[in-house]
C-alpha positions, 0 to 999 in steps of 0.5 A: 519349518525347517529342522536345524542344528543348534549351531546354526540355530544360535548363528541366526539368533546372533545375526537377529540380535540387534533386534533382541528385547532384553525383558521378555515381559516388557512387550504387551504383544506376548499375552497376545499370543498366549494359547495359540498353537505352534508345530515344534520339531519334536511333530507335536503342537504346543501351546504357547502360554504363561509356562512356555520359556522364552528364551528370545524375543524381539522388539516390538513383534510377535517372534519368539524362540519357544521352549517347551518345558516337556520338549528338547526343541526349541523353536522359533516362531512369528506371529502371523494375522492381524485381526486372527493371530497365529504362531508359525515356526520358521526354525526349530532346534534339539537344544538337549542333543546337541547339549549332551554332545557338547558335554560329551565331548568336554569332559 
Protein backbone atom coordinates (compact mmCIF):
# COMPACT_ATOMS: atom_id res chain seq x y z
CA UNK A 1 0.00 0.00 0.00
CA UNK A 2 1.29 3.16 -0.44
CA UNK A 3 0.43 6.49 1.44
CA UNK A 4 -0.55 9.19 -1.00
CA UNK A 5 -1.56 13.03 -0.79
CA UNK A 6 -5.37 13.54 -1.38
CA UNK A 7 -4.45 15.56 -4.75
CA UNK A 8 -2.83 12.81 -6.43
CA UNK A 9 -5.15 10.49 -4.74
CA UNK A 10 -8.53 12.44 -6.66
CA UNK A 11 -5.95 12.57 -9.93
CA UNK A 12 -5.69 8.72 -10.07
CA UNK A 13 -9.50 8.15 -9.56
CA UNK A 14 -10.06 10.97 -12.55
CA UNK A 15 -7.61 8.99 -14.97
CA UNK A 16 -9.88 5.67 -13.70
CA UNK A 17 -13.07 7.51 -14.06
CA UNK A 18 -14.28 5.95 -17.27
CA UNK A 19 -14.67 3.02 -15.56
CA UNK A 20 -16.74 4.61 -12.56
CA UNK A 21 -20.05 2.87 -11.83
CA UNK A 22 -22.47 5.71 -10.96
CA UNK A 23 -24.77 3.30 -8.56
CA UNK A 24 -22.65 1.79 -6.06
CA UNK A 25 -25.51 -0.65 -5.00
CA UNK A 26 -25.93 -1.46 -8.64
CA UNK A 27 -23.02 -4.63 -8.92
CA UNK A 28 -24.13 -7.65 -7.20
CA UNK A 29 -20.07 -7.91 -6.35
CA UNK A 30 -20.17 -5.67 -3.49
CA UNK A 31 -21.87 -7.91 -0.91
CA UNK A 32 -19.58 -10.36 -2.07
CA UNK A 33 -16.80 -8.49 -0.08
CA UNK A 34 -18.60 -7.60 2.80
CA UNK A 35 -16.65 -8.80 6.00
CA UNK A 36 -13.41 -8.90 4.58
CA UNK A 37 -10.73 -7.08 6.08
CA UNK A 38 -8.68 -4.12 4.51
CA UNK A 39 -5.35 -2.36 5.93
CA UNK A 40 -6.02 1.33 5.96
CA UNK A 41 -3.51 4.29 6.15
CA UNK A 42 -4.58 5.13 9.80
CA UNK A 43 -2.17 1.11 10.50
CA UNK A 44 -5.70 -0.50 11.63
CA UNK A 45 -7.57 -3.03 9.59
CA UNK A 46 -11.21 -2.35 8.86
CA UNK A 47 -13.98 -4.38 8.13
CA UNK A 48 -15.79 -3.79 4.95
CA UNK A 49 -19.39 -4.14 5.47
CA UNK A 50 -22.79 -2.48 4.93
CA UNK A 51 -21.70 0.62 7.06
CA UNK A 52 -18.44 1.30 5.33
CA UNK A 53 -19.00 4.42 2.75
CA UNK A 54 -18.28 3.97 -0.60
CA UNK A 55 -17.14 6.82 -2.22
CA UNK A 56 -16.15 4.93 -5.55
CA UNK A 57 -16.69 2.10 -7.32
CA UNK A 58 -15.85 0.27 -10.46
CA UNK A 59 -17.73 -1.21 -13.05
CA UNK A 60 -17.91 -4.78 -12.98
CA UNK A 61 -15.20 -5.31 -10.34
CA UNK A 62 -14.40 -5.85 -7.05
CA UNK A 63 -12.23 -1.99 -6.35
CA UNK A 64 -13.26 0.16 -4.21
CA UNK A 65 -12.36 3.86 -2.42
CA UNK A 66 -13.37 2.84 1.23
CA UNK A 67 -14.06 5.14 3.99
CA UNK A 68 -14.36 4.28 7.46
CA UNK A 69 -16.70 6.08 9.24
CA UNK A 70 -14.33 6.29 12.34
CA UNK A 71 -11.14 6.68 10.27
CA UNK A 72 -9.81 10.16 8.17
CA UNK A 73 -8.39 7.64 5.49
CA UNK A 74 -9.84 6.72 2.54
CA UNK A 75 -8.37 3.89 0.70
CA UNK A 76 -8.55 2.24 -2.48
CA UNK A 77 -8.71 -1.30 -2.44
CA UNK A 78 -9.27 -4.34 -5.13
CA UNK A 79 -10.55 -7.26 -4.55
CA UNK A 80 -8.09 -10.39 -4.84
CA UNK A 81 -9.06 -14.53 -5.31
CA UNK A 82 -11.59 -16.07 -7.02
CA UNK A 83 -12.57 -19.00 -4.99
CA UNK A 84 -11.23 -16.87 -1.59
CA UNK A 85 -12.07 -13.48 -1.76
CA UNK A 86 -9.90 -10.76 0.04
CA UNK A 87 -9.37 -7.01 -0.13
CA UNK A 88 -5.75 -5.33 -0.88
CA UNK A 89 -5.42 -1.59 -0.43
CA UNK A 90 -3.38 -0.17 -3.48
CA UNK A 91 -3.64 3.50 -2.10
CA UNK A 92 -4.52 5.29 0.75
CA UNK A 93 -5.37 8.66 1.41
CA UNK A 94 -5.95 11.39 4.76
CA UNK A 95 -9.00 13.12 3.21
CA UNK A 96 -9.60 14.95 6.84
CA UNK A 97 -6.01 16.60 6.64
CA UNK A 98 -5.91 17.43 3.61
CA UNK A 99 -9.50 18.97 4.04
CA UNK A 100 -8.78 21.18 6.87
CA UNK A 101 -5.95 22.46 4.99
CA UNK A 102 -7.81 23.55 2.25
CA UNK A 103 -10.14 25.09 4.61
CA UNK A 104 -7.42 26.78 6.19
CA UNK A 105 -6.15 28.10 3.52
CA UNK A 106 -10.03 29.55 1.84
CA UNK A 107 -11.20 31.45 4.49
Amino acid sequence: MKIIEAEEFIEYLERLSILEAKNSDADSRTKDFFGKKYICGCGKKHIFSEKTGILWRRKLSGAFVLIDKNCDFANYVEGTGIFKLGLKTVYSSNVKKSYELWKKNNK
